[in-house]
C-alpha positions as CSV (number, residue, x, y, z in Angstrom):
1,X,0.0,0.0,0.0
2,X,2.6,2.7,1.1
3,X,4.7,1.4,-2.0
4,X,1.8,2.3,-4.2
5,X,1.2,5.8,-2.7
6,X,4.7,6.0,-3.6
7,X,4.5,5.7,-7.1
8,X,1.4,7.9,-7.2
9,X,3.0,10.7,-6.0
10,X,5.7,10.3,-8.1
11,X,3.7,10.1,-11.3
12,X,4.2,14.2,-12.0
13,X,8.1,13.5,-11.5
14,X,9.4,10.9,-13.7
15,X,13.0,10.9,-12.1
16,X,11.5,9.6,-8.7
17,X,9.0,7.2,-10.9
18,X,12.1,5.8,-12.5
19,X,14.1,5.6,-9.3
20,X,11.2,4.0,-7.4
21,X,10.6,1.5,-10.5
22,X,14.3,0.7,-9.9
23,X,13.7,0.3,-6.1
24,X,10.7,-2.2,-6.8
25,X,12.4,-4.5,-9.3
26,X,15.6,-5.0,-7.3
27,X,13.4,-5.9,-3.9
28,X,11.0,-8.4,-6.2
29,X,14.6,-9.8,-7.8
30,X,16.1,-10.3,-3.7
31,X,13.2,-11.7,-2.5
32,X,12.8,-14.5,-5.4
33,X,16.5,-15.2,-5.0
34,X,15.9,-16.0,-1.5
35,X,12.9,-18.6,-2.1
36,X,14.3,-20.5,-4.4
37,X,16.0,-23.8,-4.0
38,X,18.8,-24.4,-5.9
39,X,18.0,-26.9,-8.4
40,X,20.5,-29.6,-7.3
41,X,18.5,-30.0,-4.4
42,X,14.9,-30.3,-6.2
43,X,15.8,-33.1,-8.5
44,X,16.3,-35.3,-5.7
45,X,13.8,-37.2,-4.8
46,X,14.1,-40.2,-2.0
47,X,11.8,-42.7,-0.2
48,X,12.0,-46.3,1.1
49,X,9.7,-48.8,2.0
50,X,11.0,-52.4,3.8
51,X,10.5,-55.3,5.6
52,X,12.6,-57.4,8.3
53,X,11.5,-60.7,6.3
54,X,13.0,-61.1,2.6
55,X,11.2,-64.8,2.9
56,X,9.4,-66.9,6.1
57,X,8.8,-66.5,9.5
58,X,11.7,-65.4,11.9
59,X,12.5,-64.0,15.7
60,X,15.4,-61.8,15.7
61,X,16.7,-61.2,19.5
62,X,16.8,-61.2,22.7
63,X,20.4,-59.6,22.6
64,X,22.5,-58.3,25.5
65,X,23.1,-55.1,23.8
66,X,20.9,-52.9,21.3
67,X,21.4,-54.4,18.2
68,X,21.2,-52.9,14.7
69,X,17.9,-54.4,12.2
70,X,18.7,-55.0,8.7
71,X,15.7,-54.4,6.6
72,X,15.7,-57.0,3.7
73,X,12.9,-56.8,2.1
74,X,13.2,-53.4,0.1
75,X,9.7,-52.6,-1.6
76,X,10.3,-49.2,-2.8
77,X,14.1,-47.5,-2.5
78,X,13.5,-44.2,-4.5
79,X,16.8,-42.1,-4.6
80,X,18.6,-45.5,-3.5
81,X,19.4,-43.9,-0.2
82,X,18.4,-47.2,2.2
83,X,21.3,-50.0,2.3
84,X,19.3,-53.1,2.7
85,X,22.6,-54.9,3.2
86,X,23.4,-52.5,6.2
87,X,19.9,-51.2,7.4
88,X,20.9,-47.8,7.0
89,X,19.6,-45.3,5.5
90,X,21.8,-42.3,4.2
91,X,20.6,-38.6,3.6
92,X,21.7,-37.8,0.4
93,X,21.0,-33.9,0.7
94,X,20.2,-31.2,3.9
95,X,16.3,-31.5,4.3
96,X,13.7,-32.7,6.5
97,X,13.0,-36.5,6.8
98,X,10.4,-38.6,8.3
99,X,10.6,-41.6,9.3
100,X,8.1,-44.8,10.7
101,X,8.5,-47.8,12.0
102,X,6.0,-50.3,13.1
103,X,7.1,-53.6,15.3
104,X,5.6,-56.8,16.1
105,X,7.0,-59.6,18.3
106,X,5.2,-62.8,19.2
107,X,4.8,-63.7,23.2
108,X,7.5,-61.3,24.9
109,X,8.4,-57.2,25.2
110,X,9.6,-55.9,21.8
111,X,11.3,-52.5,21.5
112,X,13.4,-50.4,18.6
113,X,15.0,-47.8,18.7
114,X,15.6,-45.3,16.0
115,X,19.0,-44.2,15.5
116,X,20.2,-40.7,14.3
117,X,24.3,-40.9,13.1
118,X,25.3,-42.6,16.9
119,X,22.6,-40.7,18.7
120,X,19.1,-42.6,20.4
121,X,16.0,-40.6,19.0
122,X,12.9,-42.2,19.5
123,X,12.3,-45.6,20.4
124,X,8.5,-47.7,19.6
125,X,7.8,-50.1,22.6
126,X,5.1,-53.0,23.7
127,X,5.0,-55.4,26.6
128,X,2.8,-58.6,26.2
129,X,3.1,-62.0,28.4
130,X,1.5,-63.8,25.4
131,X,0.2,-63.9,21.7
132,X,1.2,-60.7,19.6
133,X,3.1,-57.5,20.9
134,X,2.9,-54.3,18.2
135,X,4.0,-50.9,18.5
136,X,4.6,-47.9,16.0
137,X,6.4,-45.0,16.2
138,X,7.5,-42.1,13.9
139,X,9.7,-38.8,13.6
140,X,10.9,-36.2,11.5
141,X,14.1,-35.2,11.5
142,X,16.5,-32.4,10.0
143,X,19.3,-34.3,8.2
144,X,22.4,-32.9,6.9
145,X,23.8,-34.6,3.5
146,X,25.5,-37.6,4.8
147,X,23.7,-38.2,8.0
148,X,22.8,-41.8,8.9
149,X,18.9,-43.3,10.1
150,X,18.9,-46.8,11.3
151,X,17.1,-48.8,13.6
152,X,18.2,-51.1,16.4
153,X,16.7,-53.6,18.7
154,X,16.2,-52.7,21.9
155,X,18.7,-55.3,24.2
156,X,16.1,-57.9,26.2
157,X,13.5,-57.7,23.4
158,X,12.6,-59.3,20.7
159,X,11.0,-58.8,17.1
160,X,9.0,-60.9,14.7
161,X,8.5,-60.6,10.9
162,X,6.9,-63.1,8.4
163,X,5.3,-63.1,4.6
164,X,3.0,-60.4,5.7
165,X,5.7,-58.2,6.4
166,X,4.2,-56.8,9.9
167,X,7.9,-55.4,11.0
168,X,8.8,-52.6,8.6
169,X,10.7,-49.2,8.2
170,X,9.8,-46.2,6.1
171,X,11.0,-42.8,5.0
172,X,11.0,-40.3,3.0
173,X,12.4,-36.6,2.2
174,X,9.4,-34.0,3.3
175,X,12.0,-31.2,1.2
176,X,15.1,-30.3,0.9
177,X,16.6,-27.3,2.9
């Protein structure tokens, strides 16, 4: 509004119109620079979708210490950023991630924990005495290019997967930063 008083006024001298002009064009120029997202950054696109179980039934765990999960069955790996041979998941630009994780173990306590780099972020967590334990859990995270995700069973517990794939991890890039 002020801007376009501005102008008005300035219609009778066209010095002040052009400088003003001048004054508009370079502020509209700044302020697209600043929202834009250089275009290394927008052609990446990354998500994963995968499962404990590549094949059959198994029981990973109990272990005395947390212990990382290796995600075998990889349904989706958009941007190839998971490592189902490690379990980890590597940000391949800054941006904001998010990540979820659903468990399942059959007749005893089952926790994971997710894993930022080395440091503990969330953790997903059910006790049952008998039939099926399940739990889900999910964050989102600011990632620097390079940064490692991974998740690990928590020591004492226990995790289950079969055909139906009920133990599974999941990300994806929300945007890049």
């Amino acid at each position: 509004m002020a801007a376009m008083q501005k102008l008005l006024k300035n219609v009778v001298d066209p010095t002040g119109l052009h400088a003003l002009l001048t004054e508009m064009v370079t502020s509209l120029a700044q302020q697209e620079k600043l929202n834009q997202v250089p275009l290394s950054h927008t052609d990446k696109q990354v998500a994963f979708s995968a499962s404990l179980s590549d094949g059959g039934e198994i029981n990973i765990g109990p272990f005395p210490e947390h212990t990382p999960l290796i995600y075998k069955h990889v349904l989706t790996n958009i941007g190839d950023a998971y490592n189902p041979e490690t379990g980890v998941f590597t940000a391949p630009v800054k941006g904001a991630y998010q990540f979820l994780w659903y468990i399942v173990a059959s007749g005893s306590s089952t926790a994971v924990a997710l894993f930022k780099n080395s440091e503990k972020t969330f953790e997903a967590w059910e006790k049952q005495s008998g039939g099926f334990a399940s739990a889900a859990q999910g964050a989102t995270l600011l990632l620097q290019a390079g940064d490692t995700v991974h998740l690990k069973l928590v020591h004492g517990c226990k995790v289950y997967d079969n055909n139906n794939h009920h133990t599974t991890f999941s990300g994806h890039m929300l945007f890049p930063m």
